[in-house]
C-alpha positions as CSV (number, residue, x, y, z in Angstrom):
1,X,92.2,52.9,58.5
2,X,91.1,56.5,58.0
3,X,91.2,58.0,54.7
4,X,92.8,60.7,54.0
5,X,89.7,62.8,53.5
6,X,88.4,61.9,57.2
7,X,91.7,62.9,58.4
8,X,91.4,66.3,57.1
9,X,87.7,66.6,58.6
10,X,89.3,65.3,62.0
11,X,91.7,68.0,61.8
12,X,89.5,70.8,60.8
13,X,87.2,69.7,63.5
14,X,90.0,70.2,66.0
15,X,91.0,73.1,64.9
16,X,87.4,74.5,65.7
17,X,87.6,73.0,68.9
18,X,90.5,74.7,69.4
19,X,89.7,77.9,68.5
20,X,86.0,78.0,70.2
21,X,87.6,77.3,73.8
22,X,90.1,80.5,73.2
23,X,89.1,82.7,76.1
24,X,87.3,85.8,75.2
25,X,90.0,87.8,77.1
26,X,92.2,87.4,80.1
27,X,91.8,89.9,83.2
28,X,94.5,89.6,86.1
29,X,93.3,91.2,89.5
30,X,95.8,92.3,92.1
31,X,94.8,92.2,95.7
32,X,96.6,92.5,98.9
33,X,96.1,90.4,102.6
34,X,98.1,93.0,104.6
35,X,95.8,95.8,104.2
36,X,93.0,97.2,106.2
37,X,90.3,94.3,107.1
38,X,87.5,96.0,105.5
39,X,89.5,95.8,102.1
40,X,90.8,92.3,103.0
41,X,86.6,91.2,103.0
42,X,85.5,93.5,100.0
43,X,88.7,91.2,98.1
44,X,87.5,87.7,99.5
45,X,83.7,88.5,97.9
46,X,84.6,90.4,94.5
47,X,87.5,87.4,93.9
48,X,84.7,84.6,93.8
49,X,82.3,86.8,92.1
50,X,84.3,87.1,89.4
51,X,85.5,83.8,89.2
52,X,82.1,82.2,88.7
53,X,81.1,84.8,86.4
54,X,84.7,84.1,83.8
55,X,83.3,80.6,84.1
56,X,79.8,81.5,82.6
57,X,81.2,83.7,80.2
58,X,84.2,81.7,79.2
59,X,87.1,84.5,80.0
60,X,90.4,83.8,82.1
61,X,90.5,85.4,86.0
62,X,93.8,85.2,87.6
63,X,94.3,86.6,91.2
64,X,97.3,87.2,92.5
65,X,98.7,89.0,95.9
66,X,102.4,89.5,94.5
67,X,102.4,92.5,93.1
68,X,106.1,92.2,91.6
69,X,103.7,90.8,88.9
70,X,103.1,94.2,87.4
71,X,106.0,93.7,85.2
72,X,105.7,94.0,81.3
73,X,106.2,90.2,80.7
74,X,103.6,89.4,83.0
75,X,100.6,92.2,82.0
76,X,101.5,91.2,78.2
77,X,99.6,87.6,78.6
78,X,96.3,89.9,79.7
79,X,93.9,92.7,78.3
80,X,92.3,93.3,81.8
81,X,94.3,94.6,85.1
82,X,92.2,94.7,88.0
83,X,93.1,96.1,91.7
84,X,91.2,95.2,94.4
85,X,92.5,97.0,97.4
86,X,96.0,98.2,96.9
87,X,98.0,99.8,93.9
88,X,101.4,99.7,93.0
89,X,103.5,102.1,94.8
90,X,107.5,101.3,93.4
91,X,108.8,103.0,90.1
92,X,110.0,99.8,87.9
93,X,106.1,98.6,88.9
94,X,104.7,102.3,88.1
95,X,106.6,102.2,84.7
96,X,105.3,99.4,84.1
97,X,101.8,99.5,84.3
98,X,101.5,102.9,82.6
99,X,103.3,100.9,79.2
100,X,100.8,98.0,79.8
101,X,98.1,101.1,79.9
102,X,99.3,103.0,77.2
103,X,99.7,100.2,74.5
104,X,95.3,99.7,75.0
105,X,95.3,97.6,78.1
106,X,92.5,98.0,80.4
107,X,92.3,98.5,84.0
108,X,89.1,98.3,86.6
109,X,89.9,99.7,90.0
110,X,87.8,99.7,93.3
111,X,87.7,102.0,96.0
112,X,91.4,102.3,97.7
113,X,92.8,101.4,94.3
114,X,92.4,104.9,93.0
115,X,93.7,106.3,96.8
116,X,96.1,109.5,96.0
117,X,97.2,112.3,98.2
118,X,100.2,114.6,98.3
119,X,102.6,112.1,99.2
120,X,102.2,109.5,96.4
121,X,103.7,111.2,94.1
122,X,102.4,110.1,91.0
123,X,101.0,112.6,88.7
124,X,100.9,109.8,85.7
125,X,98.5,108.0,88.0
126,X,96.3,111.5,88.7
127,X,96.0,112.2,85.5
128,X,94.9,108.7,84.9
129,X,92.3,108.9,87.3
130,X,90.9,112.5,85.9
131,X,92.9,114.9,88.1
132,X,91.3,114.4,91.2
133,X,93.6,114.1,94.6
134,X,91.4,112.6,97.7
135,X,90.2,115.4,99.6
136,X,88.1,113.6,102.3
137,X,85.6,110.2,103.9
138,X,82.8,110.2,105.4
139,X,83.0,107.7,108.5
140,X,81.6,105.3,109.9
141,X,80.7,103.8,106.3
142,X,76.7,104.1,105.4
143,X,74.5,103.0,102.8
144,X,73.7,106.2,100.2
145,X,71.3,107.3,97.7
146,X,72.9,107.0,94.0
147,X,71.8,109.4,91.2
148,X,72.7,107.0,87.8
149,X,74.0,110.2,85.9
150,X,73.8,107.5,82.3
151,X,72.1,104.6,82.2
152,X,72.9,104.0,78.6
153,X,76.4,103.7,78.8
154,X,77.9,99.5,78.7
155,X,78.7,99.9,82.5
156,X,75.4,101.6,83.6
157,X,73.1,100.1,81.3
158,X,69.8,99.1,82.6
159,X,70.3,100.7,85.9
160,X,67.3,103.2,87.5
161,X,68.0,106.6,87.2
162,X,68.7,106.5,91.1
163,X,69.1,103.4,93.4
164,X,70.4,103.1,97.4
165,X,74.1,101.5,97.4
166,X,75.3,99.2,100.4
167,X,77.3,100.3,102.8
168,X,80.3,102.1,101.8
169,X,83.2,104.4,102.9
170,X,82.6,107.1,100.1
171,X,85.6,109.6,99.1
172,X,85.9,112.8,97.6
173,X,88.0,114.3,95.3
174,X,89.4,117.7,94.5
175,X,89.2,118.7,92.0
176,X,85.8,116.8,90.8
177,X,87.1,114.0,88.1
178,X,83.7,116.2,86.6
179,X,85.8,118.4,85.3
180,X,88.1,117.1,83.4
181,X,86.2,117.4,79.9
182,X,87.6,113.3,79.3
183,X,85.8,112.1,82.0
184,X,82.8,110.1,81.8
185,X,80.8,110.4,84.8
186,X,78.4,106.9,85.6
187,X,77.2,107.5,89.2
188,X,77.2,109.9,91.4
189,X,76.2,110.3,95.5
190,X,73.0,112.1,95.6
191,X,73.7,115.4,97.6
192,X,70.0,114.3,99.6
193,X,72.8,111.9,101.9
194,X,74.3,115.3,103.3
195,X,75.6,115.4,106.1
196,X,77.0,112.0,105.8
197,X,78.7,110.4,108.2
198,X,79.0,110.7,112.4
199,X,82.7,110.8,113.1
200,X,84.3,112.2,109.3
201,X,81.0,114.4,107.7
202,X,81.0,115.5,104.4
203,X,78.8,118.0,104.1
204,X,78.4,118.9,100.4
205,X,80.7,118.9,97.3
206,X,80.2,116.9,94.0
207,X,81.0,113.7,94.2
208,X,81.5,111.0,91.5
209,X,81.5,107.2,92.4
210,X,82.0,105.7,89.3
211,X,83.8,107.3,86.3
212,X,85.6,106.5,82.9
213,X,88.4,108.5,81.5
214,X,88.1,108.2,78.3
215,X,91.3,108.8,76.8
216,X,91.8,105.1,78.2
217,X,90.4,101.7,78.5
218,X,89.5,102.4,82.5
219,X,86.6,102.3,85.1
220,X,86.8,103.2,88.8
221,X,84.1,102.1,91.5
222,X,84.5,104.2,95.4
223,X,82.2,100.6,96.2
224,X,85.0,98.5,97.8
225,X,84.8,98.9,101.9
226,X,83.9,96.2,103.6
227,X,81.9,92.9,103.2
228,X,78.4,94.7,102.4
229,X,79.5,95.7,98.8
230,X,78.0,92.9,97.2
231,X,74.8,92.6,98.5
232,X,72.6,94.7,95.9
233,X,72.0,93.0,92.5
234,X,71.3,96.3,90.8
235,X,75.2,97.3,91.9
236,X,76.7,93.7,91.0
237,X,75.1,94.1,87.8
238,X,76.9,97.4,86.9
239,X,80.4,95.5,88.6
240,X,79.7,92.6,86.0
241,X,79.3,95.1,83.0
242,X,82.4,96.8,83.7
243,X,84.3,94.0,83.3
244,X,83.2,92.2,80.1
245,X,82.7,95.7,78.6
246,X,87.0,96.3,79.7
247,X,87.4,92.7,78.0
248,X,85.8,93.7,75.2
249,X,83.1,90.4,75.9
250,X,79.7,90.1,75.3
251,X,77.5,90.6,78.3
């Protein structure tokens, strides 16, 4: 028989079981199949990435390809939204995602993620991203020199002041996210790489890669085109950063 003071050490002892396998936050990441087959690849290497990495580190990564999921009883059970390769393009999904923003949720976006043009008709979601609209690509995607405009900040930290990223579709944006006086810029293509490209050249311009606005919990990578992206450490590293530093984890 236990006595009733070993009972009450039991319990106590499973209680701080309980509470030291809490995850230190929950991240969902959206992804889509149907999508150009560069995107498709960059999703089947960032997914496992990730997943072994919220092992290590003890937070929760749930993929999923339905994006009906961006609904307000869904996001609720995370602190992290992540989209891979596609965004949400209905309004109840829209709405949606902007409350799940707006009440200090996070979001990490690559690449096509942050796509916007005249015809997506969105200006929440511009305004998210900084007020840039895609203006143009270089093509075929190329490796490019990357000036590290802060290596101090969480995402950036212990990056060189410049490093070569893999190969890449890079965008631009007009106007530059640069100039909205919220925006945080992390990396940026070093204009050295102009001309870029053989069929699509862009031939000069600013042109972030990785911001922050930050009026909001957010981070955007142009890395996310094919099955290259995660072959540089120094680049995987800033990819793993971004992530805890969203989830408010401990690198």
């Amino acid at each position: 028989m236990i006595k009733r003071g070993g009972c009450l050490i039991l319990l106590l002892l499973l209680v701080q079981l309980a509470f030291g396998q809490q995850p230190a936050f929950k991240a969902i990441a959206f992804y889509s199949t149907t999508v150009e087959g560069d995107h498709v690849d960059f999703a089947h290497d960032i997914i496992p990435f990730y997943q072994k990495l919220a092992k290590e580190k003890g937070f929760v990564f749930d993929t999923t390809s339905d994006w009906s999921k961006t609904n307000d009883e869904v996001l609720k059970q995370y602190q992290v939204v992540v989209w891979i390769n596609e965004f949400v393009q209905n309004e109840p999904q829209r709405r949606a995602f902007e409350r799940f923003i707006n009440r200090g949720g996070a979001w990490l976006g690559f690449h096509v993620a942050a796509y916007n043009d005249k015809y997506t008709q969105w200006p929440w979601y511009v305004q998210f991203l900084g007020g840039g609209v895609f203006y143009s690509n270089n093509w075929p995607p190329l490796r490019a020199k990357m000036i590290v405009d802060d290596n101090t900040h969480p995402v950036t930290q212990g990056m060189p002041k410049a490093y070569t990223a893999p190969i890449n579709e890079w965008y631009q944006w007009r106007p530059s996210p640069r100039a909205n006086k919220l925006v945080k810029v992390l990396v940026t293509l070093d204009p050295s790489n102009y001309p870029i490209g053989k069929k699509d050249i862009m031939r000069q311009g600013d042109i972030p890669v990785v911001w922050t606005n930050t009026q909001y919990k957010m981070v955007y990578f142009n890395m996310g085109h094919g099955d290259q992206v995660l072959t540089d450490s120094l680049q995987n590293n800033m990819f793993t950063n971004a992530l805890l530093w969203l989830g408010g984890a401990k690198k």
